[in-house]
C-alpha positions as CSV (number, residue, x, y, z in Angstrom):
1,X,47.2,98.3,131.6
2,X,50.8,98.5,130.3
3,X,52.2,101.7,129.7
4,X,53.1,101.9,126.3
5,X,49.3,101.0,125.8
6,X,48.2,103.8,127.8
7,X,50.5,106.4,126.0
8,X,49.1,105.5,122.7
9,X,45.4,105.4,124.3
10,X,45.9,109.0,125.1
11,X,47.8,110.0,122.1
12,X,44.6,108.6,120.2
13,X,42.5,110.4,122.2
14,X,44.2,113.9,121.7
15,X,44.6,113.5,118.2
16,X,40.6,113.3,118.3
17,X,40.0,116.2,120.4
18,X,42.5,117.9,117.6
19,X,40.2,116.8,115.2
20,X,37.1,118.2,116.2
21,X,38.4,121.3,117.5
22,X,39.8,122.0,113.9
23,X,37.3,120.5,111.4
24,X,34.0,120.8,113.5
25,X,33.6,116.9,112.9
26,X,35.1,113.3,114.0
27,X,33.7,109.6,114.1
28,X,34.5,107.5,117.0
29,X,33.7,103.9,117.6
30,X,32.7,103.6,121.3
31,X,34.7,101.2,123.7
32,X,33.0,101.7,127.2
33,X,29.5,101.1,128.0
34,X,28.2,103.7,130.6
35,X,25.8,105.4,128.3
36,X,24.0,101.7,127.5
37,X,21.5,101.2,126.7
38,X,21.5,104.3,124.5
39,X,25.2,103.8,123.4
40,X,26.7,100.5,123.1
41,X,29.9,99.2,122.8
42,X,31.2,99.0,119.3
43,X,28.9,101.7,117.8
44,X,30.1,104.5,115.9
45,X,29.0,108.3,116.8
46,X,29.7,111.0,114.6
47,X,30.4,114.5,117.2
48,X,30.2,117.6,116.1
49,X,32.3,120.8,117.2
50,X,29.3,122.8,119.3
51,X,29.7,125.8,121.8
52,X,28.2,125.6,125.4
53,X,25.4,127.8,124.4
54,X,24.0,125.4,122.0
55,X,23.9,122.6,124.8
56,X,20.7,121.3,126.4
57,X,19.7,118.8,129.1
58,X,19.5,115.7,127.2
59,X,22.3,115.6,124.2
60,X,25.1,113.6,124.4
61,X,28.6,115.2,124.5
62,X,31.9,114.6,124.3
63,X,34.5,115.2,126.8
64,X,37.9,115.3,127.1
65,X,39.3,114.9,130.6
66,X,42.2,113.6,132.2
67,X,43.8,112.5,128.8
68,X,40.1,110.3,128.0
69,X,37.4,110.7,126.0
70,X,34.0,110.8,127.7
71,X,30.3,110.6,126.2
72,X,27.8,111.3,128.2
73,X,24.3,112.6,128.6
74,X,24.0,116.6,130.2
75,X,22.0,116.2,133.7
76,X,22.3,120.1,133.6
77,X,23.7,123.3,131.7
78,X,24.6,125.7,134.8
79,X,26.3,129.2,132.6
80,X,29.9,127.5,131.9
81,X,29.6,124.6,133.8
82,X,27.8,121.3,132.8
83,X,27.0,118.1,134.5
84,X,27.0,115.2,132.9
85,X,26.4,111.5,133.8
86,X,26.0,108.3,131.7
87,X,22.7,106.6,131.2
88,X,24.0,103.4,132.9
89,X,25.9,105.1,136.0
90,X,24.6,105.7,139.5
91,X,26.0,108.8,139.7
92,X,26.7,111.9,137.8
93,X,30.2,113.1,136.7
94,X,31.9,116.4,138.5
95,X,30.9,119.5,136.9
96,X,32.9,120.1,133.9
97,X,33.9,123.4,132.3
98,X,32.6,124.1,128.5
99,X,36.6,124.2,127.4
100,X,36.4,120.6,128.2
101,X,33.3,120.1,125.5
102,X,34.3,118.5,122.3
103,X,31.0,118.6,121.0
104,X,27.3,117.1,120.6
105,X,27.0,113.3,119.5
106,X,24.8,114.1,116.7
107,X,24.6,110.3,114.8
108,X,25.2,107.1,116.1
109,X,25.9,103.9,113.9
110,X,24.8,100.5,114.8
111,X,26.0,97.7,112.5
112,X,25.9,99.9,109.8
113,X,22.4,101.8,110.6
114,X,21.5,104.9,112.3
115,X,20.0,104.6,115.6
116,X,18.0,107.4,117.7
117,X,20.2,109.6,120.0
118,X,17.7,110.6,122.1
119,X,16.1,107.9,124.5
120,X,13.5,105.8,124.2
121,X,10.4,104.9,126.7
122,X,12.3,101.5,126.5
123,X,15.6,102.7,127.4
124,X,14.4,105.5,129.9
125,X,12.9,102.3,132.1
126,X,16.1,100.3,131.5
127,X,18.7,102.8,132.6
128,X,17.6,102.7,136.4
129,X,17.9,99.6,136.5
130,X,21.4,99.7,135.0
131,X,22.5,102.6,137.1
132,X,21.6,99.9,140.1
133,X,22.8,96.4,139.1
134,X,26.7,95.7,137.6
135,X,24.6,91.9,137.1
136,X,22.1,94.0,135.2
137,X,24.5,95.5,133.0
138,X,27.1,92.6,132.6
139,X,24.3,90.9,131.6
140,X,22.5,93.1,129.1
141,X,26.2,92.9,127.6
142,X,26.7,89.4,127.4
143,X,22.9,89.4,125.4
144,X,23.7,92.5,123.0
145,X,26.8,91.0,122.0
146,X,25.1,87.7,121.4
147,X,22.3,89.6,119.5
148,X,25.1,91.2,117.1
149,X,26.5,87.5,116.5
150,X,23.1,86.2,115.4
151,X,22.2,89.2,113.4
152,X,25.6,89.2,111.9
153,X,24.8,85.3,110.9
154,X,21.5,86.3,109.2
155,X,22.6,89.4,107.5
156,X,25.4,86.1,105.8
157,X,23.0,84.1,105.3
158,X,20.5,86.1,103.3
159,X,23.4,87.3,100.9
């Protein structure tokens, strides 16, 4: 990746961690996908400013680490420390300190409609096989986006 692209990456990403840390609030669109397939590439989550004590097992948060912005699921809430690991990755992330805790995901925006945060039965049998399989995933990629495209054309078509 050039480096002038990676400067403006990460000035883009402090300027959100700014945000949230000074009006409680930011929308994101999402570029990566390690938390499919709760989270896909191209949706929009709303995060919301949120102290460690206010964390559970399950939400989804924000980091910011290392000049990125992560969103993943908490594995575990150990006093200041969390772990946190995306739905599609083998592996968790390091243990994290709550200064680097943006927030909770608390919406998520998927062509234009709110989806569930938390995980469905579906996606809970899914994300194992993910967390396994780059095929898996590249795949499950390759169909979402070709699902959007089709859904896209109906959504012209009926207007």
């Amino acid at each position: 990746m050039p480096a002038d692209l990676q400067l403006r990456m990460a000035s883009g990403c402090a300027l959100a961690a700014d945000v949230v840390r000074q009006f409680g609030e930011v929308r994101l669109k999402v570029t990566g996908a390690s938390m499919l397939p709760s989270v896909w590439p191209g949706d929009v989550v709303t995060v919301e400013r949120r102290e460690i004590c206010e964390l559970r097992p399950g939400h989804v948060v924000l980091c910011y680490r290392e000049g990125k912005l992560i969103a993943h699921r908490i594995k575990l809430v150990a006093g200041d420390q969390l772990i946190t690991q995306g739905d599609s990755l083998p592996h968790s992330d390091s243990p994290i300190s709550g200064s680097y805790i943006l927030g909770q995901v608390v919406s998520i925006l998927r062509n234009g409609r709110r989806v569930p945060i938390k995980q469905s039965l579906w996606q809970r049998a899914v994300s194992p096989i993910l967390q396994q399989s780059g095929f898996c995933t590249r795949m499950t990629l390759r169909i979402g986006r070709r699902w959007q495209r089709l859904r896209s054309l109906e959504l012209l078509w009926a207007s």
